[in-house]
C-alpha positions in Angstrom: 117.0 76.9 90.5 118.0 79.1 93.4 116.3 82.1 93.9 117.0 84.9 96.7 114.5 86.7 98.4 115.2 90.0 100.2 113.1 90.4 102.5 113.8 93.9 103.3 113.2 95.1 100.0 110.5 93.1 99.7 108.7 94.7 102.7 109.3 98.2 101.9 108.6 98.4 98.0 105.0 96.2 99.2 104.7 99.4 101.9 105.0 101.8 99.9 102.6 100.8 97.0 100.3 99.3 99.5 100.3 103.5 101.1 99.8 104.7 97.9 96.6 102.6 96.6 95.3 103.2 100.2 96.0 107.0 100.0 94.2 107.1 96.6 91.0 105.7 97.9 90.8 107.6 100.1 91.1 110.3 98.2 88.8 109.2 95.4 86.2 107.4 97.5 86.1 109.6 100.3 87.1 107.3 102.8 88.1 108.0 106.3 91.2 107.3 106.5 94.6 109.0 107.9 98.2 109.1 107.8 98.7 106.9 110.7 96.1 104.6 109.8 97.0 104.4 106.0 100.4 103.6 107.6 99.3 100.6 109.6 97.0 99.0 106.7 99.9 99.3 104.1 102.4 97.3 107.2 99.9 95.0 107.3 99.5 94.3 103.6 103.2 94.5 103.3 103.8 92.5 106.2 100.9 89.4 105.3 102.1 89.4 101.6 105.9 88.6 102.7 104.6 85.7 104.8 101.9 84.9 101.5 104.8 84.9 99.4 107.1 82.6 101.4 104.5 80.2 102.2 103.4 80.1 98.2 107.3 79.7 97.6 106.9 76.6 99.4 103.7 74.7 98.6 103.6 72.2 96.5 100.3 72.3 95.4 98.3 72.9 92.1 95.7 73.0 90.5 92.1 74.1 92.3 93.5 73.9 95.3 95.9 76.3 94.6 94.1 78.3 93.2 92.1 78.4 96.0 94.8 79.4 98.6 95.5 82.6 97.0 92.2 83.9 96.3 91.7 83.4 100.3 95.1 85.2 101.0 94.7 88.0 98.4 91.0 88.6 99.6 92.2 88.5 103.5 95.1 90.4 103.0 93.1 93.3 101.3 90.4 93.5 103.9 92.7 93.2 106.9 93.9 96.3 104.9 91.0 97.8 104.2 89.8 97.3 108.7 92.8 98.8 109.6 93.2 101.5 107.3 89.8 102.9 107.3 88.0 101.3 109.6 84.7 101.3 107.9 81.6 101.8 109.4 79.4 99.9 107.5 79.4 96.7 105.3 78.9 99.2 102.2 82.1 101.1 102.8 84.0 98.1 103.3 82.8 96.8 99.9 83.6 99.9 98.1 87.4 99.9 99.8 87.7 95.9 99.1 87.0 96.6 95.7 88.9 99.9 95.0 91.7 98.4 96.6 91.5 95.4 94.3 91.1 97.4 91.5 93.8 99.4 92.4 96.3 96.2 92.6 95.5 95.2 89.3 95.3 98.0 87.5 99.1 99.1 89.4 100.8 95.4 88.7 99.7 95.8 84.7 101.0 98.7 84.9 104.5 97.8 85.9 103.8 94.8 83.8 103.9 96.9 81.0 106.7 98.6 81.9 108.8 95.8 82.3 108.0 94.8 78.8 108.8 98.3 77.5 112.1 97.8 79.3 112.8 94.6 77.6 111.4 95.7 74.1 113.4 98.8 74.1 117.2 97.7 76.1 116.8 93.8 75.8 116.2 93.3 79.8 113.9 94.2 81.9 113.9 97.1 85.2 116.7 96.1 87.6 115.0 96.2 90.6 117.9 96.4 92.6 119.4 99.0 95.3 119.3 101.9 92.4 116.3 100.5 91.1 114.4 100.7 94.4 115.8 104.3 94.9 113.5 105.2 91.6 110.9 103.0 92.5 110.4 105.2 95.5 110.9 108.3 94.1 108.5 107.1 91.1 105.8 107.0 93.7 106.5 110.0 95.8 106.2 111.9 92.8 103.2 110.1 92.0 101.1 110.5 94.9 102.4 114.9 94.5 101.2 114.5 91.1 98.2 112.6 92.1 97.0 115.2 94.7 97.8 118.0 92.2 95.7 117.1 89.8 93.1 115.3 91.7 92.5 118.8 93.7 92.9 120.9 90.7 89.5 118.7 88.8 88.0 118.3 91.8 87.8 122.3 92.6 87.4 122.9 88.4 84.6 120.8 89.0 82.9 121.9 92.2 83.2 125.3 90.7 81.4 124.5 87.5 78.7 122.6 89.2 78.0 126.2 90.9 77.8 127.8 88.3 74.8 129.1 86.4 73.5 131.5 83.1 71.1 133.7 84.5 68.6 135.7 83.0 66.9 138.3 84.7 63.2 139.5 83.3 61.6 142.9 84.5 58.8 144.9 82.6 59.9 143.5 79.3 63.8 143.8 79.6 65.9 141.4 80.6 69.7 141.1 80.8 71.6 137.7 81.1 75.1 137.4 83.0 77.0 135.0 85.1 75.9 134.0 88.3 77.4 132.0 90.7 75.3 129.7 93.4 76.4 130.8 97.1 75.7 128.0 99.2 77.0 130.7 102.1 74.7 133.1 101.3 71.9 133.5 103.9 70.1 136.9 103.2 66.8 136.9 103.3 64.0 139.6 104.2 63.6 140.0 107.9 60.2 141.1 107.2 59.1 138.5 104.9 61.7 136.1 105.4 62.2 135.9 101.5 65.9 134.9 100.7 67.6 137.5 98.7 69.8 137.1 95.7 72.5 139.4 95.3 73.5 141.3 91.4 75.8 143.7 90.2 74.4 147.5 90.8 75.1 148.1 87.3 73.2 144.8 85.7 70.2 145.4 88.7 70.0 149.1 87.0 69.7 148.3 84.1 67.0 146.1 84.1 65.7 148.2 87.1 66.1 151.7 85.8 63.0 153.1 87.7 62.4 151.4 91.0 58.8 151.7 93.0 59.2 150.0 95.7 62.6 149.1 97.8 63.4 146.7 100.4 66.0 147.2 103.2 68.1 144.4 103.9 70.8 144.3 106.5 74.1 141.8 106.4 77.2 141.5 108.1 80.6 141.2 106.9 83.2 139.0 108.3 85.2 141.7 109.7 81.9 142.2 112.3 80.6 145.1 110.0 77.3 145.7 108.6 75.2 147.4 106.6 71.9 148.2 104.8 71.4 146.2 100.9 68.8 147.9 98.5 66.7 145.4 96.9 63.7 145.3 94.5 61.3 142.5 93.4 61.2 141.8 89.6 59.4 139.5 87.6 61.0 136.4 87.2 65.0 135.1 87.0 66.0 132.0 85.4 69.3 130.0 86.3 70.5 127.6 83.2 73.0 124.6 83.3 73.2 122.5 80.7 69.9 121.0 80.7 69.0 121.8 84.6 67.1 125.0 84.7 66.0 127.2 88.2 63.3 129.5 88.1 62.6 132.0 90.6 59.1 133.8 90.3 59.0 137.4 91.6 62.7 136.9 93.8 64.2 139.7 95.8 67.0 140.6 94.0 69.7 143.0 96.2 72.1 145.6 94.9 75.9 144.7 95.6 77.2 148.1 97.5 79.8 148.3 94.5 80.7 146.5 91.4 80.7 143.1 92.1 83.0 141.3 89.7 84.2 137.9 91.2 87.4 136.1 89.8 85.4 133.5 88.1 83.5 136.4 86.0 80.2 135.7 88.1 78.2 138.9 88.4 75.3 137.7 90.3 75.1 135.7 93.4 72.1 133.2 94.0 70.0 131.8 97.1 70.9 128.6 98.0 
């Protein structure tokens, strides 16, 4: 049986996919990696897999041996990938790409597996994969890496956000008042006599747990805009921070006075320490 290989599309469906497994390791292990250099690993996968596939095209062998050959082509292929993409510092990161990239392979060709089997199921032949085909292709993972990114940043930010976030109870003198609080990792206020750090509540919540104050301290802050200013605060008894089952307790913290109602888009009402 003659078969015909184009080895342009070849190439360039192989680049593409081979950028976008790349790209989403990076993404989701945190690799270094760049445009430029995701660009050179995918032209070498796609590059080393046309000259695989030509050379398996015209073996004759089978069995073990076979076998054999393209285990050692898939797993140098994929770490000539992984070396020029990302360039990995240590044997650890290489492992992690080598095996995310792997993953990735598999996990992609069952995927269009499938969908060539939907194809056939559901109009009696599979994709073409021809000129208009490849056109899709493409466009199928442009709008797959957009899609990708989308939601990766939007969970990954949900996320980050949540693991900030903290119920905290506040306990002075036998009242306490619980509200939303919110742990500022750029907030550096502390006492410059003491050197205490200094959480940060709304005036209204500090006030009402605080509605007779003895003894105040004076703390000064900057804004970003290069102004400053002078922060009330008062020392109260204790202040609890619950998430989940991870609790933070704070005996006798400085807790400030925000300058006005501090209401942040997330509903957070108190700012805490790092």
């Amino acid at each position: 049986m003659e078969i015909t290989f184009y080895l342009d599309v070849f190439l360039l469906v192989n680049f593409f996919m081979d950028f976008f497994l790349l790209w989403m390791l990076s993404m989701i292990l945190k690799l270094k990696g760049k445009g430029i250099r995701l660009a050179a690993g995918s032209a070498v996968g796609a590059f080393l897999s046309a000259l695989a596939f030509l050379g398996w095209m015209k073996q004759t062998g089978t069995g073990i041996v076979a076998v054999f050959i393209w285990s050692a082509e898939v797993f140098g292929i994929s770490s000539l990938m992984v070396i020029a993409a990302f360039r990995p510092e240590c044997f650890r990161d290489f492992i992690r790409g080598e095996t995310g990239l792997l993953f990735g392979a598999a996990l992609a060709a069952g995927v269009l597996e499938w969908g060539s089997s939907a194809s056939l199921s559901l109009w009696g032949r599979p994709i073409d994969f021809g000129a208009a085909g490849l056109g899709a292709v493409l466009f199928a993972l442009a709008g797959s890496c957009l899609l990708a990114d989308g939601i990766w940043n939007l969970v990954h930010a949900s996320a980050a956000e949540r693991s900030f976030r903290y119920q905290v109870t506040l306990f002075h003198k036998g009242r306490q008042v619980t509200a939303e609080g919110f742990l500022d990792t750029g907030n550096r206020l502390r006492d410059p006599v003491s050197g205490r750090p200094v959480h940060v509540a709304d005036r209204k919540i500090l006030e009402s747990i605080c509605p007779r104050i003895e003894k105040l301290s004076m703390i000064p802050y900057r804004t970003i805009d290069g102004g400053g200013a002078v922060l009330k605060a008062v020392t109260i008894e204790r202040m609890e921070a619950m998430q989940g089952k991870h609790r933070l307790v704070y005996e006798r913290p400085l807790v400030a006075a925000s300058p006005r109602e501090l209401r942040m888009k997330n509903g957070c009402r108190i700012l805490l320490h790092e």
